[in-house]
C-alpha positions as CSV (number, residue, x, y, z in Angstrom):
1,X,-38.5,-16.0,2.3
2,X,-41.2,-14.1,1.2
3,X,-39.1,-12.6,-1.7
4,X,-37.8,-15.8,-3.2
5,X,-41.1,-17.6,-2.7
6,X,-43.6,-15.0,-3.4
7,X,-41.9,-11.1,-5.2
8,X,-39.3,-12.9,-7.1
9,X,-41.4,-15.6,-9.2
10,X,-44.2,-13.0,-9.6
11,X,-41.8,-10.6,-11.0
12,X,-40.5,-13.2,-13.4
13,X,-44.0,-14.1,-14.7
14,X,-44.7,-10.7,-15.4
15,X,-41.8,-9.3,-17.0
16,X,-39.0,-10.5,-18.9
17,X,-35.8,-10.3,-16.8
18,X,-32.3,-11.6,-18.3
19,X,-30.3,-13.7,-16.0
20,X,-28.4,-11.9,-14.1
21,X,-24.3,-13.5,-13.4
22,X,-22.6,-13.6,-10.7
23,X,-19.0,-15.3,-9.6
24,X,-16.9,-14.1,-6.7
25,X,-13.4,-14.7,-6.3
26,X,-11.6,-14.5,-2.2
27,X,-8.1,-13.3,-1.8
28,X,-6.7,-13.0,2.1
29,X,-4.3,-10.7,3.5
30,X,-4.1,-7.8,1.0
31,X,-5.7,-4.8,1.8
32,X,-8.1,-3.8,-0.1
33,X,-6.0,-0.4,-1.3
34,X,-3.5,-2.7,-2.5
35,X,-5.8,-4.8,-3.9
36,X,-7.2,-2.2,-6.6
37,X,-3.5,-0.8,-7.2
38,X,-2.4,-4.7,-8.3
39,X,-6.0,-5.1,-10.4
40,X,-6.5,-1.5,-11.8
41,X,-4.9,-2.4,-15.4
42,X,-7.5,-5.7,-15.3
43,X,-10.3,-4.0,-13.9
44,X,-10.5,-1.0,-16.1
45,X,-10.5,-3.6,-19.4
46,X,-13.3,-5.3,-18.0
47,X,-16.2,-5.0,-21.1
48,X,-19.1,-2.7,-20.4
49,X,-21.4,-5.6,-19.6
50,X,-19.6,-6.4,-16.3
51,X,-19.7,-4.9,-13.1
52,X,-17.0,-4.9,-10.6
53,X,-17.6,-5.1,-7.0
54,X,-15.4,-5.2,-3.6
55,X,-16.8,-6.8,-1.0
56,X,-14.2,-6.2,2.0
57,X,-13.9,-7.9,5.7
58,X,-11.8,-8.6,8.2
59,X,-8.7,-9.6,6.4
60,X,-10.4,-10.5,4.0
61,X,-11.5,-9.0,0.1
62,X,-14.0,-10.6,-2.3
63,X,-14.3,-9.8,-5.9
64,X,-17.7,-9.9,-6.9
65,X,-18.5,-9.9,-10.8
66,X,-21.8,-9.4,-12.4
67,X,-23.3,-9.8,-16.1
68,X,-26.7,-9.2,-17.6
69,X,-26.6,-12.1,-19.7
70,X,-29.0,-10.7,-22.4
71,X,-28.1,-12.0,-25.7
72,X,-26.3,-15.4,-24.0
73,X,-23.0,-14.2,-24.4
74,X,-23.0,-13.1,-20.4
75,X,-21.3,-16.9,-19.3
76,X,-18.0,-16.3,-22.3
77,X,-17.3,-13.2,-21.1
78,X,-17.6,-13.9,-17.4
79,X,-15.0,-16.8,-18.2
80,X,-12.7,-14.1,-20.0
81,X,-12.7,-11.9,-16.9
82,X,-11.5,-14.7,-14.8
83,X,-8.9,-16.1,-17.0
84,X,-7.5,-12.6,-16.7
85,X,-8.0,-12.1,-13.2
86,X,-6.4,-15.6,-12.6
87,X,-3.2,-14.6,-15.2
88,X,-2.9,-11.2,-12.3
89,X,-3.2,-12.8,-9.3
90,X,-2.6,-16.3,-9.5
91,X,-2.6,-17.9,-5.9
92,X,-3.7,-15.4,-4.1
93,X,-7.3,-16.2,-5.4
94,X,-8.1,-19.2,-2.6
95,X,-11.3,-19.6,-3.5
96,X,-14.8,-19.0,-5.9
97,X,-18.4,-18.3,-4.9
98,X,-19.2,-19.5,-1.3
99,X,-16.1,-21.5,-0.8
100,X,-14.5,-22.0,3.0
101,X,-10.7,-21.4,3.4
102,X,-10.7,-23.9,5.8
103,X,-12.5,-26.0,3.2
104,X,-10.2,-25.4,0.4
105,X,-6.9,-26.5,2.8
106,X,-9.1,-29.7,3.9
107,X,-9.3,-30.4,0.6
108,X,-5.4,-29.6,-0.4
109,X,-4.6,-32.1,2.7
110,X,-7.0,-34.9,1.4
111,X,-5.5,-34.6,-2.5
112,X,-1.7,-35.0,-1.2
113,X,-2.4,-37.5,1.5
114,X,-0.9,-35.2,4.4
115,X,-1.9,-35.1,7.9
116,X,-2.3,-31.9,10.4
117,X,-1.6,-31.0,13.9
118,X,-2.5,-27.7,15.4
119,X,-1.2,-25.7,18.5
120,X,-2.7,-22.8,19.7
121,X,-2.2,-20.2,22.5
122,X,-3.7,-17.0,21.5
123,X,-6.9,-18.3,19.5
124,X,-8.0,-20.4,21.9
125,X,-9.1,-23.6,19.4
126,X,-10.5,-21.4,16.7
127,X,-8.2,-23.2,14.4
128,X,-9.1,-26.5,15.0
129,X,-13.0,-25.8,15.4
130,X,-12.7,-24.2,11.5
131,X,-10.4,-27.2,10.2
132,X,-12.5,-29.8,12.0
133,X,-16.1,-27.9,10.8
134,X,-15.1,-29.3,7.0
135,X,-16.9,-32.3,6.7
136,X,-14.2,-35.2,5.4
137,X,-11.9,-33.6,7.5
138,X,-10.5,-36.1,9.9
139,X,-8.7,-38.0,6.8
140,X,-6.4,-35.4,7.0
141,X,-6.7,-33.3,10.5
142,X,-4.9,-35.7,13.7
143,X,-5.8,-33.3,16.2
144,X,-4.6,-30.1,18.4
145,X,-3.9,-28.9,21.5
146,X,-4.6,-25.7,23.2
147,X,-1.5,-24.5,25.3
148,X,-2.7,-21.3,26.6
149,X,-0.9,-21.2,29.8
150,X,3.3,-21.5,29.4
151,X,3.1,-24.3,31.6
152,X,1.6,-26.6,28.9
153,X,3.4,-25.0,26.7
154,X,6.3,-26.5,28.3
155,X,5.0,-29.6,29.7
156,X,3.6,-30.9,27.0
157,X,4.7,-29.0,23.7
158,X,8.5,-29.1,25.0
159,X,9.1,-25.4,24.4
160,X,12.1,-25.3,26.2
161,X,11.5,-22.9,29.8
162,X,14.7,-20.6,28.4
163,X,12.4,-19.5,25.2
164,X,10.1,-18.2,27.0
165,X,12.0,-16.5,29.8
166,X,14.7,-15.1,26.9
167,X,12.0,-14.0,24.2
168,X,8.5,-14.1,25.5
169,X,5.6,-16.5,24.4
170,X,4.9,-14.3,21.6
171,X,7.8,-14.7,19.9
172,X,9.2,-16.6,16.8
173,X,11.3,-19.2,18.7
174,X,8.1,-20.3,21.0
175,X,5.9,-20.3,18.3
176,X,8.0,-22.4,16.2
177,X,8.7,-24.7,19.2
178,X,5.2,-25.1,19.3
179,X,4.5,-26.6,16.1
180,X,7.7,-28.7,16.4
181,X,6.4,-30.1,19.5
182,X,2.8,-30.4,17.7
183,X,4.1,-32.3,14.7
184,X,6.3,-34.5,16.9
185,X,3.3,-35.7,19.1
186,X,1.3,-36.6,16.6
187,X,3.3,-37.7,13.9
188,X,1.4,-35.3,11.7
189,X,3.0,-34.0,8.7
190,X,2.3,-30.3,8.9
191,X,1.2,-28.7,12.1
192,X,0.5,-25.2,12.8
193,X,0.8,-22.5,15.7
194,X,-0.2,-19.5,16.9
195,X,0.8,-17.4,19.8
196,X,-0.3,-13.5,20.2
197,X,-1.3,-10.1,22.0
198,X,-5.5,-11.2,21.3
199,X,-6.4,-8.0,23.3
200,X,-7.7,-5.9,24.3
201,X,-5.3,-5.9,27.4
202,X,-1.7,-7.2,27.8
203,X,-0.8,-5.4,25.1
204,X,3.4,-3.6,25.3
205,X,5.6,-1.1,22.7
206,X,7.5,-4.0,22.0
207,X,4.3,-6.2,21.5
208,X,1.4,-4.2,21.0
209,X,-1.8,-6.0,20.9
210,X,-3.0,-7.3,17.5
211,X,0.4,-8.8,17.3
212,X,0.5,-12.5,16.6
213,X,3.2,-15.6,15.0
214,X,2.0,-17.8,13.1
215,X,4.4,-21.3,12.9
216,X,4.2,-24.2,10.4
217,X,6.4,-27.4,11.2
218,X,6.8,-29.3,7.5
219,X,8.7,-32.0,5.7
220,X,10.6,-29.4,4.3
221,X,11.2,-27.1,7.5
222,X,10.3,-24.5,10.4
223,X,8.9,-21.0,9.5
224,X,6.8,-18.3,10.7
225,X,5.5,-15.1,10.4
226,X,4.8,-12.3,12.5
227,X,1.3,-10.4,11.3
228,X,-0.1,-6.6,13.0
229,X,-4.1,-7.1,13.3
230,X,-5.7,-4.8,15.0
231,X,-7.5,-3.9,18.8
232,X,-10.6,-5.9,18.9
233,X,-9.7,-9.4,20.5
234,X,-12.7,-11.3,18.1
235,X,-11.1,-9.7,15.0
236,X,-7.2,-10.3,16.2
237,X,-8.5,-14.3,16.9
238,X,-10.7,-14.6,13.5
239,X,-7.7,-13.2,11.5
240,X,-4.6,-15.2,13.3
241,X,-6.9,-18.2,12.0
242,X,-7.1,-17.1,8.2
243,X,-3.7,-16.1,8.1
244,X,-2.6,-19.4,9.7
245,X,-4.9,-21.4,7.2
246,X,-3.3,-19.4,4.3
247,X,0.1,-19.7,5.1
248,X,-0.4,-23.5,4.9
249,X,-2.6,-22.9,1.7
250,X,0.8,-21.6,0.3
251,X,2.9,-24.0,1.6
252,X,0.8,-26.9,-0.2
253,X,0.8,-24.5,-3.7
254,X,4.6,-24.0,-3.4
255,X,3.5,-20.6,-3.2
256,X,6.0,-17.9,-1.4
257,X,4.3,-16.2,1.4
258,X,7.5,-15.1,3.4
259,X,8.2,-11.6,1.7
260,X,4.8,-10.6,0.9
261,X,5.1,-6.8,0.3
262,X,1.3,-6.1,1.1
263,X,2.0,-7.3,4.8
264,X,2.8,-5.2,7.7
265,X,5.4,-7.6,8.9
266,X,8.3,-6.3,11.1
């Protein structure tokens, strides 16, 4: 507060300070090693006057650009670098500046006039708390249900018992059964799922912890993923969400997002 009420407008009456740009573009799911091998050819054209900075989290990489804009030109040659950027990596840019996933799907939902279901074992709600935080939202969002125990699985998402006993709850078949089950409650016309090892026990060789499906019931099928997160329960639960949210986001695009080679899918 004190520097953006009192150091910052003193500085400006006293010296002459160009503008200084900014824009920042999110991608989710690549790495960011992968990330810099995709952008290298993009990033080293960039003119002198702009910087290049990543700004990595969990799952997550923004791409932060910065111009002096001294002699005005600053704004043109921002837009250049994002054309470019755009032309390189197409989709997997989901958002600009300080722009919610969540917010960006809400608003995908809203445009198309679909509806959206959620069930969820592994994070607990998460999913619904982000979609429903998007103010607007419940023109698009029906509602969810958390099946954390295979009982209510079962009961109420009609997994049928022989899923579970033959392939686990964190499993393909289950999870798909759950957004089946999801999309036929409601009547909704997407609904996702999620079922996984959150941590940081429970955890097996076959199904290590960090391991959770995503499912998305559609119009135009039943799919799912499998993703590898890591061992901290708060990260695997905060990541099962984004990936979730972008898997739909790709959906609504008609972007692939089954064989991406960036994932460490098995």
């Amino acid at each position: 507060h004190i520097m953006e009420t009192g150091v910052i407008p003193e500085l400006k009456t006293r010296f002459s300070l160009p503008p200084l740009l900014h824009r920042t573009f999110h991608t989710e799911g690549i790495p960011e090693s992968e990330l810099m091998g995709i952008i290298r050819a993009w990033e080293e054209a960039l003119p002198q006057e702009i910087s290049l900075a990543y700004l990595p989290s969990a799952g997550r990489v923004k791409l932060r650009l910065s111009c002096l804009n001294q002699d005005g030109t600053g704004q043109q040659l921002m837009d250049q670098a994002e054309h470019h950027l755009r032309e390189v990596l197409g989709g997997e840019i989901f958002g600009t500046d300080k722009e919610r996933l969540e917010e960006v799907v809400v608003r995908l939902m809203i445009e198309k006039e679909y509806t959206l279901a959620t069930a969820e074992s592994c994070t607990g709600g998460l999913l619904a708390q982000r979609i429903t935080s998007v103010p607007g939202a419940s023109a698009a969002f029906l509602g969810g249900m958390v099946s954390y125990d295979n009982s209510i699985k079962i009961r109420q998402l009609g997994v049928p018992p022989a899923y579970i006993q033959q392939f686990g709850a964190v499993s393909k078949e289950v999870v798909e059964a759950m957004a089946e089950g999801a999309r036929s409650i409601t009547g909704a016309d997407y609904a996702l799922s999620s079922s996984g090892v959150a941590g940081p026990g429970g955890g097996t060789p076959e199904k290590p912890v960090g391991m959770v499906w995503i499912g998305l019931a559609s119009p135009e099928g039943t799919y799912s993923k499998c993703f590898r997160f890591g061992s901290t329960r708060e990260g695997n639960v905060l990541r099962a969400t984004q990936s979730a949210l972008n898997l739909l986001r790709k959906h609504l695009i008609g972007m692939p997002w089954t064989e991406n080679f960036w994932e460490n899918t098995p």
